[in-house]
C-alpha positions as CSV (number, residue, x, y, z in Angstrom):
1,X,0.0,0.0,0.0
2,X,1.4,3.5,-0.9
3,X,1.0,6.6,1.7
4,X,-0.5,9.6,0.0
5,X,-1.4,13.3,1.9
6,X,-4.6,14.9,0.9
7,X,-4.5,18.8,1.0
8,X,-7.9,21.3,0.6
9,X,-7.5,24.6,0.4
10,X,-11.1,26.4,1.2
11,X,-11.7,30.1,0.0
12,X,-13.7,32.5,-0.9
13,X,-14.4,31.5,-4.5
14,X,-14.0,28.2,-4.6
15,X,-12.4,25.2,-2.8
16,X,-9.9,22.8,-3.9
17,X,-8.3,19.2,-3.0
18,X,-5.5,17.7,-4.2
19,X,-4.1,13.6,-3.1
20,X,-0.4,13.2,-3.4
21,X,2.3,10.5,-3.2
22,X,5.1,11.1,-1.5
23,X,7.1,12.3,-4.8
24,X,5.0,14.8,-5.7
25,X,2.3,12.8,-8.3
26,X,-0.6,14.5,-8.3
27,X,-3.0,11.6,-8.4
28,X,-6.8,12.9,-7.7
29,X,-7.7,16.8,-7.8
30,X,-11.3,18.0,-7.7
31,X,-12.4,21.9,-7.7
32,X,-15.7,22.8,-6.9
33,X,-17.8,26.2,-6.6
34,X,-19.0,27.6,-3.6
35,X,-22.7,26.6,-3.8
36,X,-23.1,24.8,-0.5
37,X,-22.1,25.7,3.4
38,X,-18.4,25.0,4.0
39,X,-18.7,22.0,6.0
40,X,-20.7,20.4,3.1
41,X,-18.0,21.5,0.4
42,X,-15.3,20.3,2.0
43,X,-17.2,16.7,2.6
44,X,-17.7,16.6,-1.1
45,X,-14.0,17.8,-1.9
46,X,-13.2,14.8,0.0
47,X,-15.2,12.0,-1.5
48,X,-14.6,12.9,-5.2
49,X,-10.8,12.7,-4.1
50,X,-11.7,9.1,-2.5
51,X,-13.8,8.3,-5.5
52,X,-10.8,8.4,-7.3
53,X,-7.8,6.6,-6.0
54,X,-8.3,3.2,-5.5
55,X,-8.4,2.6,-1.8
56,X,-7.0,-0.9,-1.3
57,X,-3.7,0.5,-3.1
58,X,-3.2,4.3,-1.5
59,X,-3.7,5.7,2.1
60,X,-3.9,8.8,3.1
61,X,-2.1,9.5,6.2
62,X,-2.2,12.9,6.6
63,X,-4.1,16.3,5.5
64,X,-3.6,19.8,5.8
65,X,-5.7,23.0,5.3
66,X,-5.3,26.1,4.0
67,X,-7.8,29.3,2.8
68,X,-9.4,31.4,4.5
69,X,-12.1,28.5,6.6
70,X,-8.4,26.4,7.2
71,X,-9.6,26.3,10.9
72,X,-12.8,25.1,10.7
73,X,-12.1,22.5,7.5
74,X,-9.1,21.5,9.2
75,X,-10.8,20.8,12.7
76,X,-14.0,18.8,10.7
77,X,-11.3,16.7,8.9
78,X,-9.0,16.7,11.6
79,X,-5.4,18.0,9.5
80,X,-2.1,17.6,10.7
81,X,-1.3,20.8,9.1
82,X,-3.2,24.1,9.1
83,X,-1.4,27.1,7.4
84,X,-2.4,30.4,6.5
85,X,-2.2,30.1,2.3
86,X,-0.1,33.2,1.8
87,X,2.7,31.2,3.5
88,X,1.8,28.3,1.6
89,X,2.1,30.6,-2.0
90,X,5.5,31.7,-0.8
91,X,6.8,28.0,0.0
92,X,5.5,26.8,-3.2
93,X,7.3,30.0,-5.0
94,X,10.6,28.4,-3.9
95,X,9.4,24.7,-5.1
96,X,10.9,23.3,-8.6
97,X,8.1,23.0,-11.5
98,X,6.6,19.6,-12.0
């Protein structure tokens, strides 16, 4: 089984999830629009991602949380890692390009 980190980054516009493997691989990455209350975006973020990978073969083992509702998405999906995003742009200004 291969360890992969799920990251969701709630905002005003929109929110977004991404799973990753441990290299980098983006392998599932949903978007959707802000028609619903935060708690029941973030649920759906979460089971397209599922939906996706194949779960017999990945595990996620950790999530973080970023946007402007980090706190509260991170606290419903119980993250490791909640950071404010405008740290998060500047660490992934300093990242090589896929």
């Amino acid at each position: 089984m291969s360890n992969a980190f799920l990251g969701i980054d709630t905002g005003s516009i929109s929110t977004k999830g991404v799973i990753i493997l441990p290299d980098g691989t983006i392998i599932a990455a949903p978007t959707f629009g802000r028609k619903a209350t935060l708690p029941m975006l973030a649920r759906r973020v979460v089971e397209d991602l599922h939906s996706q990978i194949n779960t017999e073969e990945i595990s996620v083992v950790a999530v973080g949380a970023t946007g402007s509702a980090r706190r509260l998405v991170g606290s419903i999906l119980d993250a490791t890692v909640v950071k404010n995003e405008i740290d998060r742009h500047a660490v992934g200004t300093t990242q090589p390009a896929p």
